[in-house]
N, CA, C and O atoms as a Maestro MAE file, in Angstrom:
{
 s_m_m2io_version
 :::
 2.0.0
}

f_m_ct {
 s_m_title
 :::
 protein
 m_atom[244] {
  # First column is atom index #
  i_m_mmod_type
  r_m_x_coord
  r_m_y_coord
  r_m_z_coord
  i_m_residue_number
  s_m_chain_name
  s_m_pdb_residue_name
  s_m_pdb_atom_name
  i_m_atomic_number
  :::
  1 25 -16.974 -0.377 -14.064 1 A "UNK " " N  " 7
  2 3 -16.407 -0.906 -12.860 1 A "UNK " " CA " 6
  3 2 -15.304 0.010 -12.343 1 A "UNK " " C  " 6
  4 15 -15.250 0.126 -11.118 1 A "UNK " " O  " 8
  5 25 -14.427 0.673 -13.065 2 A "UNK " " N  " 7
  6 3 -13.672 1.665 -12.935 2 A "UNK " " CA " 6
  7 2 -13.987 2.854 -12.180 2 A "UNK " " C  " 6
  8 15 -13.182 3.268 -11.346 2 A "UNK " " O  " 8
  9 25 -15.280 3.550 -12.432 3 A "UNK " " N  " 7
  10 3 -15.600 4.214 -12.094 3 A "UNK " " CA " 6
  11 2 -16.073 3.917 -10.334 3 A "UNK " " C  " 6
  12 15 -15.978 4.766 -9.447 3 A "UNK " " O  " 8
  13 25 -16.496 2.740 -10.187 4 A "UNK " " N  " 7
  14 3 -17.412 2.958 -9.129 4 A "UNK " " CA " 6
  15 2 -16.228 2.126 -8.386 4 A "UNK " " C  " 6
  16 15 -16.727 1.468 -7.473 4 A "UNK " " O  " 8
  17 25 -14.879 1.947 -8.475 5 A "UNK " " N  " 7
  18 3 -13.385 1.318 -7.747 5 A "UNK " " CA " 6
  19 2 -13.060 2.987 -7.108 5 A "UNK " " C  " 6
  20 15 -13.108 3.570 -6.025 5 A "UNK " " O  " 8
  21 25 -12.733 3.269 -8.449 6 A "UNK " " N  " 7
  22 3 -12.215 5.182 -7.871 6 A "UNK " " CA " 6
  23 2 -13.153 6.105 -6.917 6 A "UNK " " C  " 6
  24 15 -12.593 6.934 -6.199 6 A "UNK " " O  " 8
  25 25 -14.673 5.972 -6.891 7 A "UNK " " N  " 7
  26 3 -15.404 6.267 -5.959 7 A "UNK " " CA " 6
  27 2 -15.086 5.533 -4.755 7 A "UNK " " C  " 6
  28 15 -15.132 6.287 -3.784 7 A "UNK " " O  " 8
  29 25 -14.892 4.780 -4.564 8 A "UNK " " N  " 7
  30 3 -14.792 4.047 -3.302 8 A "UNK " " CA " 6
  31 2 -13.465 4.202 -2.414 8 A "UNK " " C  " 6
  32 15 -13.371 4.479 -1.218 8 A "UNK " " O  " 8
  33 25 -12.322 3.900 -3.507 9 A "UNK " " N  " 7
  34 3 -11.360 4.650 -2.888 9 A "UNK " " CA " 6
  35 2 -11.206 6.412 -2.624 9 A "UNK " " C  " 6
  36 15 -10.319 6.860 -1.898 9 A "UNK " " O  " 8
  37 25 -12.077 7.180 -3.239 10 A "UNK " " N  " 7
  38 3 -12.235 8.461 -2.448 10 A "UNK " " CA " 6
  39 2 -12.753 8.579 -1.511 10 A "UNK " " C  " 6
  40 15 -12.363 9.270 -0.570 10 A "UNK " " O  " 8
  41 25 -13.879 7.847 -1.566 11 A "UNK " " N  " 7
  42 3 -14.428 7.763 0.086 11 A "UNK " " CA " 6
  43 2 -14.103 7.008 0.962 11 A "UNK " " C  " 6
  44 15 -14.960 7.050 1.845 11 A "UNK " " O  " 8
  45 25 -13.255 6.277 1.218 12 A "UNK " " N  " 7
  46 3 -12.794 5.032 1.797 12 A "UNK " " CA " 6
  47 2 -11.125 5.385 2.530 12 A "UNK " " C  " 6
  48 15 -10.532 4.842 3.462 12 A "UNK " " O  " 8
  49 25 -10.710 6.646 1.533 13 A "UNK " " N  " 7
  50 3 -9.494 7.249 2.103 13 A "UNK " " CA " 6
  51 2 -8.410 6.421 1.917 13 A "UNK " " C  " 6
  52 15 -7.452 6.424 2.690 13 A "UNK " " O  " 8
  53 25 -8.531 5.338 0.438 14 A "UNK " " N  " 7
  54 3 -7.464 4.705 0.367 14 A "UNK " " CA " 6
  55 2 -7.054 4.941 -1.446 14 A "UNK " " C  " 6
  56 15 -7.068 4.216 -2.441 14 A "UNK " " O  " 8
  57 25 -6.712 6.367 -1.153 15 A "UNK " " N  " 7
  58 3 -5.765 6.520 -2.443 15 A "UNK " " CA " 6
  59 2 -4.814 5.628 -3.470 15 A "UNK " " C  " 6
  60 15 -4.435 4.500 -3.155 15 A "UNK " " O  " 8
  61 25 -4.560 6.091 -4.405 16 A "UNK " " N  " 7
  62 3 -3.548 4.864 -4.912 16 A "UNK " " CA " 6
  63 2 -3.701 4.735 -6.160 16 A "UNK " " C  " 6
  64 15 -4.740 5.279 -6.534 16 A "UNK " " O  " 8
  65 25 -2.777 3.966 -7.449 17 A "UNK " " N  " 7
  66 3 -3.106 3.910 -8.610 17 A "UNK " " CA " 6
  67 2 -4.072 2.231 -8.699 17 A "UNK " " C  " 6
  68 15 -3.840 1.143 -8.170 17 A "UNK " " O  " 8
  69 25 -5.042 2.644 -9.503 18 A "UNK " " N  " 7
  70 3 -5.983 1.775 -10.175 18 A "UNK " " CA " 6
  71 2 -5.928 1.219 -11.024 18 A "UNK " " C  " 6
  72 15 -6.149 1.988 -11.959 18 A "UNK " " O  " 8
  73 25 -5.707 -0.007 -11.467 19 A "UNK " " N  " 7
  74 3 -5.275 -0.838 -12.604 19 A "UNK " " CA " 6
  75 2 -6.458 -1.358 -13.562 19 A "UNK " " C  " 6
  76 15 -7.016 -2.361 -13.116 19 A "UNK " " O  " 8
  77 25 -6.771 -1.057 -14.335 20 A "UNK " " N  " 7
  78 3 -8.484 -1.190 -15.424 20 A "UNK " " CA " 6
  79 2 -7.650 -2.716 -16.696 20 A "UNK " " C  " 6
  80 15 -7.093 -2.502 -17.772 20 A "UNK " " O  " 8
  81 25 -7.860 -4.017 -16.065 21 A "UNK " " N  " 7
  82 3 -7.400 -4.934 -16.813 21 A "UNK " " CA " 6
  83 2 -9.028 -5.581 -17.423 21 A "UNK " " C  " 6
  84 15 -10.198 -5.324 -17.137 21 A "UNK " " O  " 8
  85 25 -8.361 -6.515 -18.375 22 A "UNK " " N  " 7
  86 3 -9.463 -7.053 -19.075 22 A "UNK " " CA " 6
  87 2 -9.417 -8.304 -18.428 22 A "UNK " " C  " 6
  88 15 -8.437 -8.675 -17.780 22 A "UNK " " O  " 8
  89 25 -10.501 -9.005 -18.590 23 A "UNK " " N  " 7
  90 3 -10.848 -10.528 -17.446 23 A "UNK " " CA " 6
  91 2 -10.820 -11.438 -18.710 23 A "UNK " " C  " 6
  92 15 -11.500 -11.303 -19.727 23 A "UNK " " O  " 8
  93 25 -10.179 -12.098 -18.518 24 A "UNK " " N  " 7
  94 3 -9.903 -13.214 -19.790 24 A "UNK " " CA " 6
  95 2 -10.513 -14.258 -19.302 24 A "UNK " " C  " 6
  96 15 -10.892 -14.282 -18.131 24 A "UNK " " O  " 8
  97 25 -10.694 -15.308 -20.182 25 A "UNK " " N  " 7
  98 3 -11.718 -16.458 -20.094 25 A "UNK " " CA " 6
  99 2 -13.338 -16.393 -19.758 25 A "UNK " " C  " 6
  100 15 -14.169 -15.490 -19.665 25 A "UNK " " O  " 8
  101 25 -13.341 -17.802 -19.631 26 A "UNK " " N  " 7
  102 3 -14.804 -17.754 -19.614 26 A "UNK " " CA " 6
  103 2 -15.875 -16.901 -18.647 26 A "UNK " " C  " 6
  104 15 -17.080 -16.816 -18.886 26 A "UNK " " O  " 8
  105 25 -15.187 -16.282 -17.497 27 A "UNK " " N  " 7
  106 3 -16.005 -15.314 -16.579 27 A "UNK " " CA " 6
  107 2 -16.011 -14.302 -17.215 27 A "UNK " " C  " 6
  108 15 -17.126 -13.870 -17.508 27 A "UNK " " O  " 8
  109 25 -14.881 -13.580 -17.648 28 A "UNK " " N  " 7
  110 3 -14.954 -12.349 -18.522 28 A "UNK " " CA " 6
  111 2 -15.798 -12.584 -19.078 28 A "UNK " " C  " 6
  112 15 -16.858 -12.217 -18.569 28 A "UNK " " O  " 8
  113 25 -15.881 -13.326 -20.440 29 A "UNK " " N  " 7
  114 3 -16.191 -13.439 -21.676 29 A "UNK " " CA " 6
  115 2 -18.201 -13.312 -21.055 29 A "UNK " " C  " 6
  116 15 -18.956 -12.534 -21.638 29 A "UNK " " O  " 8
  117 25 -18.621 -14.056 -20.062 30 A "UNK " " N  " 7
  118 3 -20.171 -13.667 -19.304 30 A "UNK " " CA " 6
  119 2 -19.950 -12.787 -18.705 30 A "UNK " " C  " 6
  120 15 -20.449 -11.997 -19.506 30 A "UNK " " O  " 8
  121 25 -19.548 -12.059 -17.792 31 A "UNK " " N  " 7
  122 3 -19.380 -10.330 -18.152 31 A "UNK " " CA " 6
  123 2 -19.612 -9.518 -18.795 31 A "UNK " " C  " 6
  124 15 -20.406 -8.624 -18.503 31 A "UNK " " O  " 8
  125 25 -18.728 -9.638 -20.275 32 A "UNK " " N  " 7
  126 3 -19.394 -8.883 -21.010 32 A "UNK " " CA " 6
  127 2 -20.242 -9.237 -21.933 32 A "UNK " " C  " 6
  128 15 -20.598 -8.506 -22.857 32 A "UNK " " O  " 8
  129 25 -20.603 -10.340 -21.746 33 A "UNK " " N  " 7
  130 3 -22.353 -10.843 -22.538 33 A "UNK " " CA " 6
  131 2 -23.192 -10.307 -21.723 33 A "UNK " " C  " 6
  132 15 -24.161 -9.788 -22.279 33 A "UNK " " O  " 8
  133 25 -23.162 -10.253 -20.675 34 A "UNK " " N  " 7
  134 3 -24.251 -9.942 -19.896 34 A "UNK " " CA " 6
  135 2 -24.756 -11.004 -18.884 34 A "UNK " " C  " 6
  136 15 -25.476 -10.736 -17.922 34 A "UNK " " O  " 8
  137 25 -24.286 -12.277 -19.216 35 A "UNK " " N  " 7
  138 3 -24.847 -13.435 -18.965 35 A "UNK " " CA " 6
  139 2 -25.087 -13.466 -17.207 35 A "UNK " " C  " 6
  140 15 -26.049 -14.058 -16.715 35 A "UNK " " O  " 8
  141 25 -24.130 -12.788 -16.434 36 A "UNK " " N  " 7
  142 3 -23.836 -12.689 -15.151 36 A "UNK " " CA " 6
  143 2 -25.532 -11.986 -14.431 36 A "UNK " " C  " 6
  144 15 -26.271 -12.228 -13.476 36 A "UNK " " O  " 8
  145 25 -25.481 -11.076 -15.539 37 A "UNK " " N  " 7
  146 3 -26.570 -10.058 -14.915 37 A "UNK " " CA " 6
  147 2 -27.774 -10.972 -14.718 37 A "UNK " " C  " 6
  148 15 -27.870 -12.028 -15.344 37 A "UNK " " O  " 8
  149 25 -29.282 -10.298 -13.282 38 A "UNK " " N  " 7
  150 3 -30.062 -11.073 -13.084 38 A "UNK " " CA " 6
  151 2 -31.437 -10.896 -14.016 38 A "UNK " " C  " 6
  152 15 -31.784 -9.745 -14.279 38 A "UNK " " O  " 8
  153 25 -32.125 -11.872 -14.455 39 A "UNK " " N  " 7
  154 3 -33.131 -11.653 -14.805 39 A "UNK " " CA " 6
  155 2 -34.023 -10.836 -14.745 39 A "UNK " " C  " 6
  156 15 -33.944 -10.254 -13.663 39 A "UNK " " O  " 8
  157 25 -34.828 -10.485 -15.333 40 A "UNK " " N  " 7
  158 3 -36.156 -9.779 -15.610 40 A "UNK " " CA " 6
  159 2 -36.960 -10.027 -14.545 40 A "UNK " " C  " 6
  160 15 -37.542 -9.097 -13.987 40 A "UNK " " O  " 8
  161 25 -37.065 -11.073 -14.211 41 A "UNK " " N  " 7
  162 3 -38.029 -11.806 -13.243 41 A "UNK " " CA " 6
  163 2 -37.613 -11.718 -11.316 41 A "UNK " " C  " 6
  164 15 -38.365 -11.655 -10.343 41 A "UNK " " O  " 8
  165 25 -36.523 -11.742 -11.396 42 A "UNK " " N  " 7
  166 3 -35.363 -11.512 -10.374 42 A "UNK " " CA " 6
  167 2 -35.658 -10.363 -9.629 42 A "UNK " " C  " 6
  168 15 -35.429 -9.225 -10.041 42 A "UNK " " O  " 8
  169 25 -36.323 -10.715 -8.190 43 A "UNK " " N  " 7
  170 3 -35.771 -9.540 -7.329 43 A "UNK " " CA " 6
  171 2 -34.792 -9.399 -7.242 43 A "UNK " " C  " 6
  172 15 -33.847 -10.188 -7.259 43 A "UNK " " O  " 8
  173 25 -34.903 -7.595 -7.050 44 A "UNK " " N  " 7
  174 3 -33.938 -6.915 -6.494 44 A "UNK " " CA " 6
  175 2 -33.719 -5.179 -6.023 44 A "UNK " " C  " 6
  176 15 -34.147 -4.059 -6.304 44 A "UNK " " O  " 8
  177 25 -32.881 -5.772 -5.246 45 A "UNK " " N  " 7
  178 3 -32.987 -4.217 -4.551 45 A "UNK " " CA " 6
  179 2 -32.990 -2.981 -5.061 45 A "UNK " " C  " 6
  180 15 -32.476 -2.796 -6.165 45 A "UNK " " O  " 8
  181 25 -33.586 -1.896 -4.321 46 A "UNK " " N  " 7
  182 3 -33.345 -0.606 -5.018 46 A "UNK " " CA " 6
  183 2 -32.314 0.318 -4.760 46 A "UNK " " C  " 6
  184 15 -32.074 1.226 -5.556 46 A "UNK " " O  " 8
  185 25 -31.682 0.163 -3.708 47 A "UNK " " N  " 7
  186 3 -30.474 1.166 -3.675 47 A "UNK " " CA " 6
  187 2 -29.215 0.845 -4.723 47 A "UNK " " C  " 6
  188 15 -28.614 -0.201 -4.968 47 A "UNK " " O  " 8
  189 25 -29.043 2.608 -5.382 48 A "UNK " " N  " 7
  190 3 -27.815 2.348 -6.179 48 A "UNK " " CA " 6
  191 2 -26.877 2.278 -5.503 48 A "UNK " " C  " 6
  192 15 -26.757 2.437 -4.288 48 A "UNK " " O  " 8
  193 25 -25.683 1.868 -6.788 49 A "UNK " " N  " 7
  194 3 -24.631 1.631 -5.708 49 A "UNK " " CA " 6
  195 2 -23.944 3.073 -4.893 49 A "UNK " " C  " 6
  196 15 -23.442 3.030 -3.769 49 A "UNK " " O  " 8
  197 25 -24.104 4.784 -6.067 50 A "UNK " " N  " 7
  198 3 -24.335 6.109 -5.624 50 A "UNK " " CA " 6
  199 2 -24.522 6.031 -3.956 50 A "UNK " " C  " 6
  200 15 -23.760 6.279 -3.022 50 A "UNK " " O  " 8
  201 25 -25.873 5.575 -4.040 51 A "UNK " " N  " 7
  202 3 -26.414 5.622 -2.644 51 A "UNK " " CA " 6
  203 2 -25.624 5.205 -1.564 51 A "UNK " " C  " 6
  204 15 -25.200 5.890 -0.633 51 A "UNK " " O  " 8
  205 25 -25.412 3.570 -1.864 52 A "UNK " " N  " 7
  206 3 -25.038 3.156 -1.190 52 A "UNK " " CA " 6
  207 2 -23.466 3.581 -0.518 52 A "UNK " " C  " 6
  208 15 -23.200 3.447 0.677 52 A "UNK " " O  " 8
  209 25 -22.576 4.078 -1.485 53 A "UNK " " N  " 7
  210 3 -21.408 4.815 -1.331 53 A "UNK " " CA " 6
  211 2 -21.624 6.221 -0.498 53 A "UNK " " C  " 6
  212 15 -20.719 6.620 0.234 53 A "UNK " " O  " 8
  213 25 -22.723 6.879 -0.620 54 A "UNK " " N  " 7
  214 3 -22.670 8.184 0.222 54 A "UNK " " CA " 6
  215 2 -23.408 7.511 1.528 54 A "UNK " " C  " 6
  216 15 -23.344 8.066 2.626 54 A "UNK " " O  " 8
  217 25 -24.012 6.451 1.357 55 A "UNK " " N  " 7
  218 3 -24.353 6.596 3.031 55 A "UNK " " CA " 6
  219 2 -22.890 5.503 3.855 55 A "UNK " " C  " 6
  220 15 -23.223 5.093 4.967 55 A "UNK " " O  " 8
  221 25 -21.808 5.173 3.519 56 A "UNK " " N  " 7
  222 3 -20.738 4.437 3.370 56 A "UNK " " CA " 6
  223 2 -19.819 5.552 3.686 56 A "UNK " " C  " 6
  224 15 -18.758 5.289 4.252 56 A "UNK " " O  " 8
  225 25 -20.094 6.662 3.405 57 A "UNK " " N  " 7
  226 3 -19.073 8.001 3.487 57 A "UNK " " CA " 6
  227 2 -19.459 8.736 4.534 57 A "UNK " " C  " 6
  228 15 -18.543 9.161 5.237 57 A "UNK " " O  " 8
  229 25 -20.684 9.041 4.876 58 A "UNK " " N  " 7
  230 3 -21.137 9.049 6.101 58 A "UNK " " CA " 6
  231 2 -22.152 10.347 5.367 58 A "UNK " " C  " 6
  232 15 -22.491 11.409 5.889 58 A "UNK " " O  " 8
  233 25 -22.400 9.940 4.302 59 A "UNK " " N  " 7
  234 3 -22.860 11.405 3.301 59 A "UNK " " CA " 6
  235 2 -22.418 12.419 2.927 59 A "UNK " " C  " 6
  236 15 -23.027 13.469 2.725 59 A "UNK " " O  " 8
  237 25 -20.926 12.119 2.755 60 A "UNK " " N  " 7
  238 3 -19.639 13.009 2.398 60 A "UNK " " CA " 6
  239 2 -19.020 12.735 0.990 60 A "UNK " " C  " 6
  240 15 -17.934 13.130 0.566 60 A "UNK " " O  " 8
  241 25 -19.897 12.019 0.405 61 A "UNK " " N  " 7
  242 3 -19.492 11.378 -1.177 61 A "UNK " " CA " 6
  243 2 -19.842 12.112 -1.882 61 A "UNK " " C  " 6
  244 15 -19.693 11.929 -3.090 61 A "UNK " " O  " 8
  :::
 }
 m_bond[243] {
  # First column is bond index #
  i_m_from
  i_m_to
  i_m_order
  :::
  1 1 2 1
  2 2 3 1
  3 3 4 2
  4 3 5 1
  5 5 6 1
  6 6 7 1
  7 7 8 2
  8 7 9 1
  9 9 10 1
  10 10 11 1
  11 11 12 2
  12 11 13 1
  13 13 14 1
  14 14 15 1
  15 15 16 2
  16 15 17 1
  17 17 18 1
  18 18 19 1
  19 19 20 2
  20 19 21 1
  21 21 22 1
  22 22 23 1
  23 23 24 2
  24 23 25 1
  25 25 26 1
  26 26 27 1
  27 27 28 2
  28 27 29 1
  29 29 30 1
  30 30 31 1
  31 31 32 2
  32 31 33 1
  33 33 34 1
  34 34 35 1
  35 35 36 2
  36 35 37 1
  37 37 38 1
  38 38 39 1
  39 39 40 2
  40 39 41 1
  41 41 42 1
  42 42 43 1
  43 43 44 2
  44 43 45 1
  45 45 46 1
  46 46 47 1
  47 47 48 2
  48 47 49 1
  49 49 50 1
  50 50 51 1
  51 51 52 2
  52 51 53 1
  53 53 54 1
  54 54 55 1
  55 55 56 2
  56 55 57 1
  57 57 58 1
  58 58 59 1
  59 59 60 2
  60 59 61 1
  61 61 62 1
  62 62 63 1
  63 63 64 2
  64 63 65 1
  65 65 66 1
  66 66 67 1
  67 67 68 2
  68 67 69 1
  69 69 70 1
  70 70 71 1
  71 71 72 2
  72 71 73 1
  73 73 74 1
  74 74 75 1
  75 75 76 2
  76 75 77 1
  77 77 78 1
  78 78 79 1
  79 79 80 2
  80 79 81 1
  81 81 82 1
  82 82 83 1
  83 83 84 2
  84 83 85 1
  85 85 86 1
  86 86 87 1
  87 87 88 2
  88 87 89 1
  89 89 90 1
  90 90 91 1
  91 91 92 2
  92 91 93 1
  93 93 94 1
  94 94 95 1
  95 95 96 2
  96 95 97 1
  97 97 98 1
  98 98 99 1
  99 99 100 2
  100 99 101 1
  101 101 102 1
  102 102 103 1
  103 103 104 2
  104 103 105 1
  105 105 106 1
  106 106 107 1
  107 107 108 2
  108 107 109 1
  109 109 110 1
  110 110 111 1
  111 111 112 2
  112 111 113 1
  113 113 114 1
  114 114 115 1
  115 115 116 2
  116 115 117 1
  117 117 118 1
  118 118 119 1
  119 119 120 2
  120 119 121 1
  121 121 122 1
  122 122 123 1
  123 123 124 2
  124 123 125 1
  125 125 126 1
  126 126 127 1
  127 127 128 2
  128 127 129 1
  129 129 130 1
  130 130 131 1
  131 131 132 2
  132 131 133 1
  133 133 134 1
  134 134 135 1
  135 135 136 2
  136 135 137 1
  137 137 138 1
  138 138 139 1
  139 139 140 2
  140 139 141 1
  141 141 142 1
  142 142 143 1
  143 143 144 2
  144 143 145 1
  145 145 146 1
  146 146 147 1
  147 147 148 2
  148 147 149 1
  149 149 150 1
  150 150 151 1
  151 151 152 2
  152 151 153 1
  153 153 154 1
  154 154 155 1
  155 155 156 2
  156 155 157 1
  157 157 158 1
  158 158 159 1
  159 159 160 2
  160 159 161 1
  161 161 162 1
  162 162 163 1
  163 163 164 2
  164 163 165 1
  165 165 166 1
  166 166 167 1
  167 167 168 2
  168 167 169 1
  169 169 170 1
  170 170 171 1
  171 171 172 2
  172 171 173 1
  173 173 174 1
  174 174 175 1
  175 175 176 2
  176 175 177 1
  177 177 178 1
  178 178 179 1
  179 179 180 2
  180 179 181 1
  181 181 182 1
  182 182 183 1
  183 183 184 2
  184 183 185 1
  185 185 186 1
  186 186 187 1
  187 187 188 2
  188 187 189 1
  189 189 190 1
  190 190 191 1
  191 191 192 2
  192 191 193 1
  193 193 194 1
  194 194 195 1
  195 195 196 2
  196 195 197 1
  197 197 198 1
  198 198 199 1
  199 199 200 2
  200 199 201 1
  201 201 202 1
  202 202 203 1
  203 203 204 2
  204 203 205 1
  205 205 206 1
  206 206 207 1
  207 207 208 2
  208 207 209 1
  209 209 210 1
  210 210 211 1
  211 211 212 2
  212 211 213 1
  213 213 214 1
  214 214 215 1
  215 215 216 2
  216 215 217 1
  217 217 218 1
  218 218 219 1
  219 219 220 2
  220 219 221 1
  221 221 222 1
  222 222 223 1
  223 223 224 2
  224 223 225 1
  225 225 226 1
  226 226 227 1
  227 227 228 2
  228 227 229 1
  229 229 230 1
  230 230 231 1
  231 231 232 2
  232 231 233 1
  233 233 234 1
  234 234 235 1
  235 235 236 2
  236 235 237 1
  237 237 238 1
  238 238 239 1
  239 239 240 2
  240 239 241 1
  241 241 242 1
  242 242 243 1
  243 243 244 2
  :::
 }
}
């Protein structure tokens, strides 16, 4: 998640320090189970989020 915060603020032109905290309780805790994520069965789209950030930059990412 870190990674793709600091991409955004490079392309987005809003510099600044980034704070990488841990999510406590029960949302965290499905976070990092995975539990959040969609099924197997689950459409879904194909653009990464990569993509989606350089066409967001105007293809300057």
């Amino acid at each position: 998640m870190a990674d793709m915060v600091h991409g955004y603020a490079a392309v987005s032109g809003r510099p600044g320090r980034i704070l990488e905290v841990p999510l406590l309780g029960g949302f965290g805790k499905a976070m990092r189970e995975g539990t959040l994520l969609a099924t197997p069965e689950a459409e879904r789209g194909r653009q990464t989020f990569q993509q989606w950030l350089w066409r967001f930059s105007g293809g300057a990412a």
